[in-house]
Structure formats: C-alpha cells, structure tokens
C-alpha positions, 0 to 999 in steps of 0.5 A, spaced: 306 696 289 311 691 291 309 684 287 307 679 294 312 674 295 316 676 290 323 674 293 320 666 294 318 666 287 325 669 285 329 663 288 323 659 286 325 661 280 333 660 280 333 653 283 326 650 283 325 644 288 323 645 295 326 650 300 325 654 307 326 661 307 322 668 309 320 672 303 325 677 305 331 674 304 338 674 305 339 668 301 344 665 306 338 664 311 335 659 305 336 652 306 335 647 301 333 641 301 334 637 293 341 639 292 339 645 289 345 650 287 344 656 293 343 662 287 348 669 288 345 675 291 346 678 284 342 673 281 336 673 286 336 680 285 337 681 278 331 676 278 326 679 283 327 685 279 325 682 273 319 679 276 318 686 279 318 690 272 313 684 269 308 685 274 308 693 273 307 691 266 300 688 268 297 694 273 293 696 267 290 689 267 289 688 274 286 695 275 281 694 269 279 687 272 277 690 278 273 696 274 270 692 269 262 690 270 260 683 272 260 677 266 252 677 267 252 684 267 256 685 261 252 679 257 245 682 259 248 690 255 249 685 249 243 682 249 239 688 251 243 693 247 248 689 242 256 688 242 257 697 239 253 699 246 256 693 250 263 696 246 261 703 250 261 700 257 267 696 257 271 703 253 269 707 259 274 702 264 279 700 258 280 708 256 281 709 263 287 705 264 290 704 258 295 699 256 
C-alpha cells in the first residue's frame, strides 16, 4: 500500500517552510513561499522512496493495532485471568503478524 501524502511529506521533508502543490507532483508545479531551495526530482524521489520503505516496515504494527482487543478488555483478562492468560490473547494477533 502506498503510504497518503507521501509525495508532500517528501518535499516537506526537503525544504520545510510553507508551500502549494499537489500530492503528486511534478515538483516544477510547487510553489515556494520561504525562499526555500526547490529540491531535484532525484531527491524528492529518493526521499519518497525512504518514506515508503519505513512505512512498509511498520504494517505489522498497523495490522496488530487494528486486530488487538480494546485497552478495557485487555485490563479485565488481566484481571480476571493474569498477565500469562492476558499474554495468550495478545500472542494469537502478534504471531499472526510477526515483526
């Protein structure tokens, strides 16, 4: 999956400041508005492509976020059943996605 807005945050992360553009590029179309050095297609590129691969590296930790059982629910195994029984349920979601 594409990370969103991951083009803006490239150039955001090249030349900070304040700027106009789509989330698509080309970054001739940008405009600047700080005096901010306008970044080359290499380097926008090279940079979304970082983004992207850290992204990937988390899916893991978005897929158990989405899987994991309530904070309320997982205190109340803890408290009716103890940390090894609250240990079991979390293991099923993080064995299913493995870092």
């Amino acid at each position: 999956m594409i990370k969103p807005n991951i083009y803006i945050e490239a150039v955001f992360n090249l030349v900070g400041g304040t700027f106009a553009g789509n989330d698509e590029g080309p970054i001739s179309k940008f405009i600047f508005y700080d005096n901010q050095a306008t970044p080359t297609d290499a380097k926008v590129d090279a940079e979304v492509k970082r983004l992207q691969a850290e992204y990937d590296a988390q899916e893991y930790a978005r897929n158990r976020a989405l899987e994991y059982p309530a904070l309320a629910e997982q205190l109340d195994e803890i408290f009716h059943n103890g940390i090894d029984s609250w240990k079991a349920v979390i293991k099923v979601t993080k064995d299913k996605y493995p870092k």
